[in-house]
KETI-47765 format. One line per 4 residues: number of its first residue (from 1); their letters; for each residue x, y, z of N, C-alpha, C, O. Coordinates in pm, whole numbers, padded with zeros to 5 digits. Layout:
% KETI-47765
NUM	a	X Y Z X Y Z X Y Z X Y Z  ...
***
This chain:
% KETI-47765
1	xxxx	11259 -11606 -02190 11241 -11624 -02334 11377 -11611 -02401 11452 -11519 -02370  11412 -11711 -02501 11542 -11701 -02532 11496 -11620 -02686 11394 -11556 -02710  11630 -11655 -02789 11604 -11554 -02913 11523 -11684 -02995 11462 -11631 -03088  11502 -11817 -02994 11406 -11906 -03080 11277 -11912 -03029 11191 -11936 -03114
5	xxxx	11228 -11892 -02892 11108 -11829 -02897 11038 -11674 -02900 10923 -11634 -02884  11153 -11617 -02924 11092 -11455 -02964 11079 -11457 -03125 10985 -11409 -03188  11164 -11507 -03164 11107 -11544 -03348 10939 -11607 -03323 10830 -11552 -03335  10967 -11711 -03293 10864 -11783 -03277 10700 -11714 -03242 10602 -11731 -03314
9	xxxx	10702 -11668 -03168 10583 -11526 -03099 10598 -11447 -03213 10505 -11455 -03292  10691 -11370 -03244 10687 -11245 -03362 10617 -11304 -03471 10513 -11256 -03515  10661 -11387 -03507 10622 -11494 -03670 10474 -11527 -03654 10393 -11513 -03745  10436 -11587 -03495 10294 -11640 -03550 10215 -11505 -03546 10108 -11507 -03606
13	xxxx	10247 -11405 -03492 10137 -11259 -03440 10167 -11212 -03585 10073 -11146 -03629  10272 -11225 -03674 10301 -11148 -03792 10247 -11210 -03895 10196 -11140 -03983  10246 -11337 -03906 10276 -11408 -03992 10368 -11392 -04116 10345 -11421 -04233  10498 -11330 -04050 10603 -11374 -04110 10716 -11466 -04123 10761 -11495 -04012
17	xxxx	10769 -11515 -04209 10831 -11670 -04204 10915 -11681 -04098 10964 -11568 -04092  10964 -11748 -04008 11021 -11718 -03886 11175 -11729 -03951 11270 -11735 -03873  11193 -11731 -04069 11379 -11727 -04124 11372 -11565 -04127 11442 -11500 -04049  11303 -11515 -04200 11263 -11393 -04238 11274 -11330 -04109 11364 -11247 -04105
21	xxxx	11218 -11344 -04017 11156 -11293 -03848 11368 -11286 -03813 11439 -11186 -03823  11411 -11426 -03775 11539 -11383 -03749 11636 -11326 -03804 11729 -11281 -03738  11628 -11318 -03947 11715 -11267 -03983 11685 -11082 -03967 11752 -11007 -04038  11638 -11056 -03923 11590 -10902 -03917 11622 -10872 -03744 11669 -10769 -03697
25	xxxx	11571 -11024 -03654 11661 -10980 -03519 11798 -11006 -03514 11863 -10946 -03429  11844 -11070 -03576 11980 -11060 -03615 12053 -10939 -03626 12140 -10901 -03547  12005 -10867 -03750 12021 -10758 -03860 12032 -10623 -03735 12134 -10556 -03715  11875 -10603 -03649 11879 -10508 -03544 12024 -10520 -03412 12094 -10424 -03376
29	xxxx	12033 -10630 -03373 12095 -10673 -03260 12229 -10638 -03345 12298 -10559 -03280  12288 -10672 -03474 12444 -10632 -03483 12425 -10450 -03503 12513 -10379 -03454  12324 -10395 -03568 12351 -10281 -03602 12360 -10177 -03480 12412 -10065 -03480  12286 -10255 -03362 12279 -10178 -03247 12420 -10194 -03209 12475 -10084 -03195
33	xxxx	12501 -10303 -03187 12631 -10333 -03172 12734 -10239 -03201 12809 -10180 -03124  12723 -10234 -03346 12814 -10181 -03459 12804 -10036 -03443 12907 -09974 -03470  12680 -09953 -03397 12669 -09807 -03343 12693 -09753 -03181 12692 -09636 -03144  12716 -09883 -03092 12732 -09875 -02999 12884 -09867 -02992 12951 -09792 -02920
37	xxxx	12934 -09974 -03093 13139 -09959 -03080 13111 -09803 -03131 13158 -09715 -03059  13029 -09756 -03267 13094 -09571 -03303 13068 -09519 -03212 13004 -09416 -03233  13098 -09555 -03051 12998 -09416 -02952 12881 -09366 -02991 12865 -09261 -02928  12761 -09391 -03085 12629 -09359 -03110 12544 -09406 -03002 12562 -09510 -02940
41	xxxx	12463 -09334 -02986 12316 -09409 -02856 12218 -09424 -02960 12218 -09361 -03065  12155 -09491 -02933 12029 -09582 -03034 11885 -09606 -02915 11875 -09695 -02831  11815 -09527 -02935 11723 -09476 -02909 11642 -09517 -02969 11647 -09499 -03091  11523 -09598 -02906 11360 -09664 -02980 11230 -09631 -02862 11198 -09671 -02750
45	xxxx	11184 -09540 -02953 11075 -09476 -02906 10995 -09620 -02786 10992 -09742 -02797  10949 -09538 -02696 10827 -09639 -02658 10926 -09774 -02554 10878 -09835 -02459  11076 -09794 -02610 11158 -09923 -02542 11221 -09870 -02499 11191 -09863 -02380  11346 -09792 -02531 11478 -09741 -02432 11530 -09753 -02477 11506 -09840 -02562
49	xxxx	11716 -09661 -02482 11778 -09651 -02499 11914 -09714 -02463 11954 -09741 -02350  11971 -09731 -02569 12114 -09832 -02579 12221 -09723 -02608 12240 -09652 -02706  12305 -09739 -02452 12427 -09619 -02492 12541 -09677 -02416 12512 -09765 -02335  12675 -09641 -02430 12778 -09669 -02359 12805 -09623 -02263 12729 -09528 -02247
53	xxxx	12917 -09637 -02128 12943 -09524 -02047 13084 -09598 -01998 13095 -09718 -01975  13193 -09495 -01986 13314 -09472 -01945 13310 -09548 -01791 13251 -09485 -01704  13376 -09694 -01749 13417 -09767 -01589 13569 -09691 -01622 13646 -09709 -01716  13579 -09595 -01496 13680 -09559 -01489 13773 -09687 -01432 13719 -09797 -01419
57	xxxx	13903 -09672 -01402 14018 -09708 -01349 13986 -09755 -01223 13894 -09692 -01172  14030 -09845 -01155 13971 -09866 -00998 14081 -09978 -00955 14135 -10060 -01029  14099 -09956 -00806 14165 -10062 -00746 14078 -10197 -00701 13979 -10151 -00643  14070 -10334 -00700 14019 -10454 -00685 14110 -10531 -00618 14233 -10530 -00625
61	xxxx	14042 -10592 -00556 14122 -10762 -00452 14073 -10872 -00532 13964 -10906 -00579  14205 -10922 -00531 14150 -11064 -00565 14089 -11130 -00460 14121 -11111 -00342  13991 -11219 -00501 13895 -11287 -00350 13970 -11414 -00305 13964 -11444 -00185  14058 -11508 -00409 14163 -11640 -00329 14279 -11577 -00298 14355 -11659 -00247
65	xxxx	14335 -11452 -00306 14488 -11393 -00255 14471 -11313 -00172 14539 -11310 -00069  14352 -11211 -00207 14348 -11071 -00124 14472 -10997 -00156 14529 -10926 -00072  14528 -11018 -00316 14648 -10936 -00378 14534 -10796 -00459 14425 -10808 -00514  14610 -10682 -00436 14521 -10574 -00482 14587 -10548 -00608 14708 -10537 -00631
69	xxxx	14445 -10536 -00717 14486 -10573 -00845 14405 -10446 -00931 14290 -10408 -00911  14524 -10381 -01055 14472 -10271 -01103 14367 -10322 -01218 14398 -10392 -01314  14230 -10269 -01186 14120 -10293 -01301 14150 -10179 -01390 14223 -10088 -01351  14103 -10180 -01494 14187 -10073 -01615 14013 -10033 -01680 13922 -10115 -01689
73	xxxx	14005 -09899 -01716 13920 -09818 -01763 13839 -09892 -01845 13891 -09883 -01956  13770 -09940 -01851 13655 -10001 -01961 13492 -09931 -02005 13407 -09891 -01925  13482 -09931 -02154 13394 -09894 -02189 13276 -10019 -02196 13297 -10120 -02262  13147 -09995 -02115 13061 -10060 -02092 12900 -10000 -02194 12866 -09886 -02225
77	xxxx	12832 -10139 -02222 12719 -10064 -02260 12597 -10076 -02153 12606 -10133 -02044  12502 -10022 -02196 12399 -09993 -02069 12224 -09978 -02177 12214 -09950 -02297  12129 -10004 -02090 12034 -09938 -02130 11956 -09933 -01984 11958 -09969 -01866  11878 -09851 -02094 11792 -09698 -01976 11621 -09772 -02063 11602 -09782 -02184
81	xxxx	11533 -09808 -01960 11424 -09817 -02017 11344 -09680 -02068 11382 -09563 -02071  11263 -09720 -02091 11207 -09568 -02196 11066 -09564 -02102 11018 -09665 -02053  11002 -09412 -02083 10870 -09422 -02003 10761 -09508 -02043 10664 -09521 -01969  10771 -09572 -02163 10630 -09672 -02184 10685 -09818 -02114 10598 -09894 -02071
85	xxxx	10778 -09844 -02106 10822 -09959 -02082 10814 -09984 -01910 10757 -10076 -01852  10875 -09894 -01864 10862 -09840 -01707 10710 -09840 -01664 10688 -09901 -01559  10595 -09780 -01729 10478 -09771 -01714 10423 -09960 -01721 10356 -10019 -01636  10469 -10007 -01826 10398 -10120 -01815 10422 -10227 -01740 10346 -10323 -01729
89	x	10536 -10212 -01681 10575 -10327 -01586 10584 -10269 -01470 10613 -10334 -01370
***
């Protein structure tokens, strides 16, 4: 399911206008963003949690040289399903 048929499903079960419908998954998807760059975890009952976590430093090969190449510390985001979500699938 991409993001024009999840409007699409939300809007007809809601019957809300499907401009209305995206602009609110829009609205969720940057704010989760925008609290995920402040280091915040964003937590929704019932779905799971959206948090970051520290890829340390690590040595890598390139796969056409086999030259060993320094990967550099990156902050990654992650989510953790929540126990209702785990239960239903």
């Amino acid at each position: 399911m991409n993001k024009g048929e999840l409007v699409d499903v939300i809007s007809e079960k809601t019957g809300i206008q499907k401009n209305t419908v995206a602009l609110i998954i829009n609205e969720t998807h940057e704010t989760i963003i925008e609290k995920l760059k402040g280091g915040d975890t964003v937590k929704i009952a019932g779905f799971g949690t959206f948090l970051t976590t520290k890829r340390e430093a690590r040595k890598g090969r390139n796969p056409k040289t086999g030259a060993t190449v320094e990967i550099p510390e990156k902050i990654v985001p992650k989510f953790r399903p929540g126990k209702a979500m785990k239960e239903t699938l």
